[in-house]
C-alpha positions as CSV (number, residue, x, y, z in Angstrom):
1,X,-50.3,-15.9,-0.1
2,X,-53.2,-13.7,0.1
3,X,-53.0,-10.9,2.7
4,X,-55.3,-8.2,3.9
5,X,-53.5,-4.7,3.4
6,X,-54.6,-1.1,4.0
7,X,-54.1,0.4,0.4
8,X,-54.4,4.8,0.9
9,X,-53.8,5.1,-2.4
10,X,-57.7,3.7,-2.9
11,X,-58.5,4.3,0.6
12,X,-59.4,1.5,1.4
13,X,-58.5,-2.5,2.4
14,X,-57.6,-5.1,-0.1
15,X,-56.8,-8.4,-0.4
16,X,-53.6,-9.1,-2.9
17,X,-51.4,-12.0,-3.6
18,X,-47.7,-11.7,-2.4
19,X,-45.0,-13.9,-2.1
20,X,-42.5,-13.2,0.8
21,X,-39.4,-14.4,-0.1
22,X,-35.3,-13.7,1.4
23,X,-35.1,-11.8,-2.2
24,X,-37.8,-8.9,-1.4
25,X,-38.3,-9.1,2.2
26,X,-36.6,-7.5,4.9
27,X,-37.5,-8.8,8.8
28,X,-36.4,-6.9,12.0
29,X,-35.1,-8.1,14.9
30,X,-36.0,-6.6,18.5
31,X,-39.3,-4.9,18.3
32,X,-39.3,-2.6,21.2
33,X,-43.4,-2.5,21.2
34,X,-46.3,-3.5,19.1
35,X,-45.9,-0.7,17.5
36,X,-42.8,-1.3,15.7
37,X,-41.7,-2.6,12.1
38,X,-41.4,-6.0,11.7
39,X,-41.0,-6.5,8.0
40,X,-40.6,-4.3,5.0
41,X,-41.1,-6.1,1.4
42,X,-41.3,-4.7,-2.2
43,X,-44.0,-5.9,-3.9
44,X,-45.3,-4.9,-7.6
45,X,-43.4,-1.6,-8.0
46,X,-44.5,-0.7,-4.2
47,X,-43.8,-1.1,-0.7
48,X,-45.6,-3.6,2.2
49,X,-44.9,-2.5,6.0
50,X,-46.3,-4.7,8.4
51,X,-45.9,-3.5,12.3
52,X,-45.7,-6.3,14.9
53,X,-49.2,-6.0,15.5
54,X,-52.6,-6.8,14.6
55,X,-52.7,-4.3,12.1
56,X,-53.4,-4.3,8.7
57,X,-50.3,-3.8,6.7
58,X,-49.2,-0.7,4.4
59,X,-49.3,-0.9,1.0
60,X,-47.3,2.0,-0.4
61,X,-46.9,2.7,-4.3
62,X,-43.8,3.9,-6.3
63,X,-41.5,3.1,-3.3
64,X,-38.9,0.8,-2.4
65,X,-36.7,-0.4,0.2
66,X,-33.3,0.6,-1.2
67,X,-35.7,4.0,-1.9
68,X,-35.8,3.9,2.1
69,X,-32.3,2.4,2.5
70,X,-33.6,-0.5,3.8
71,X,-33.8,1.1,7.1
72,X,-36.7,0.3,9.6
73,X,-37.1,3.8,11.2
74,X,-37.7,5.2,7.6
75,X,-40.4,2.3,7.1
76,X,-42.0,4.0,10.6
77,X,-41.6,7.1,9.2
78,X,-43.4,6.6,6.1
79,X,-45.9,4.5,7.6
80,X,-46.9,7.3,10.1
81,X,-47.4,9.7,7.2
82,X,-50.2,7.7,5.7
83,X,-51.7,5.9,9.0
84,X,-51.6,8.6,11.7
C-alpha cells in the first residue's frame, strides 16, 4: 500500500510502499486524544508511527520496535523528538 510519510531524515514527505501485516505491526487500543499512537510498524530497517490523527506518519531510520520495547509511550517519545 502506498502511504504518505513525513521522512526528517530527508526533510521532507514521501510516498513509499509498505505492507502492514500482524508480523510487523503493532496497533493500540484506547487512544486518549488525537494525539496519541495508534500503530507502530517496522518497515525496511526503520520505524513508521502513525498518531490517530490526520497526520502524516513518522518514518524513523535504524530503529525498531523491540529497539523501543514495543511500548507506545516510547513511540510518543520518539515521535516528539523529531515532530515537535
Amino acid at each position: 500500500m502506498g502511504i504518505t510519510v513525513c521522512n526528517p531524515q530527508k526533510g521532507r514527505l514521501e510516498t513509499i510502499e509498505v505492507v502492514f501485516t500482524n508480523e510487523n505491526t503493532i496497533w493500540f487500543d484506547g487512544i486518549e486524544d488525537n494525539h496519541g499512537i495508534y500503530s507502530i510498524t517496522d518497515w525496511q530497517e526503520g520505524l513508521i508511527i502513525k498518531e490517530g490523527s490526520y497526520n502524516y506518519p513518522l518514518w524513523v531510520y535504524d530503529i525498531s520496535r523491540e529497539d523501543i520495547g514495543y511500548d507506545c509511550i516510547r513511540a510518543r517519545k520518539l515521535y516528539k523528538q523529531y515532530i515537535e
